[in-house]
C-alpha positions in Angstrom: 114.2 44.4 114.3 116.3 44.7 117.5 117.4 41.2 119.7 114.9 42.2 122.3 112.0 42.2 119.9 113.1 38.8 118.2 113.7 37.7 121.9 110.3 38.4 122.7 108.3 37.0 119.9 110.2 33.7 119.6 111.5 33.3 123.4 114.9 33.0 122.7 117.5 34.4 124.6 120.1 36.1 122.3 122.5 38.5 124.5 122.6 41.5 124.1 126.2 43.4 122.8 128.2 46.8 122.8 128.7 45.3 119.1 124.9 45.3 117.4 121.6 46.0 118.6 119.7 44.6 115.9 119.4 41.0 114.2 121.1 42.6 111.0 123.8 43.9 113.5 124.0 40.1 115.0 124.3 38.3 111.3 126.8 40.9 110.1 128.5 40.0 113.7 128.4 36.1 113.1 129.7 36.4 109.6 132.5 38.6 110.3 131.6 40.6 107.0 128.9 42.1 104.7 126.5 38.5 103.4 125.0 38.5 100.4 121.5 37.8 99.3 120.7 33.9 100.1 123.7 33.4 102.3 122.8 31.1 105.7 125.0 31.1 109.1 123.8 29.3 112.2 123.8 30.7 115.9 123.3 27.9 118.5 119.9 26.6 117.5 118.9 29.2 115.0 119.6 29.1 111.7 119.9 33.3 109.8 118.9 33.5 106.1 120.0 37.0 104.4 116.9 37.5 102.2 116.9 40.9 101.2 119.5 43.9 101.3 119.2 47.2 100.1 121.6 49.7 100.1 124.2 47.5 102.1 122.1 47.1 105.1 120.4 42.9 105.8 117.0 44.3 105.5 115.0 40.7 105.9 116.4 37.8 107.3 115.0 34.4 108.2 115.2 33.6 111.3 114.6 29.8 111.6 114.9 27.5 115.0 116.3 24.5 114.6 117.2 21.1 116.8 120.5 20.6 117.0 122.3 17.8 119.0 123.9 18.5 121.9 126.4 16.0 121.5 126.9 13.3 118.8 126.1 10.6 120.4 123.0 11.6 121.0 122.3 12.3 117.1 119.4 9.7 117.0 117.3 11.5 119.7 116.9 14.9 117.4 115.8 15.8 114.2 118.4 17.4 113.5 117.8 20.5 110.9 114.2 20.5 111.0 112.9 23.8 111.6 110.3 24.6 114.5 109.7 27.7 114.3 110.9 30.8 112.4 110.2 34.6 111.8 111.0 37.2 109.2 113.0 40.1 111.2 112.9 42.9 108.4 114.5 46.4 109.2 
């Protein structure tokens, strides 16, 4: 699934890059190398879940939005982890 999809369907606002096009292109970004299968890196307020990969390319991921504190001492006011909304992107 490309950003612009994902963008769409969960209004978020992921920009765009010279570097990826796609969600998989994005993770593989974030993590600097190839994830496994189960592996989870957070983006900002998203959490990314490697749930499949087939022949070395992130075929389903998780994407998850989370609330995350903007600062610490604002901790209490958040629940911090607790997913909202997510959304399979699958290749």
């Amino acid at each position: 699934m490309n950003i612009d999809e994902l963008n769409d369907e969960m209004h978020l606002e992921i920009p765009e890059s010279e570097d990826y096009e796609t969600i998989g292109g994005l993770v593989f970004d974030i993590f600097g190398r190839q994830p496994a299968e189960g592996e989870m890196i957070s983006y900002e307020n998203l959490d990314f879940v490697v749930e499949k990969v087939e022949a070395g390319r992130l075929h389903t991921i998780l994407v998850t939005r989370t609330e995350r504190p903007v600062e610490e001492s604002e901790e209490s006011n958040h629940s911090n982890g607790k997913a909202k909304n997510g959304h399979k992107a699958e290749r």
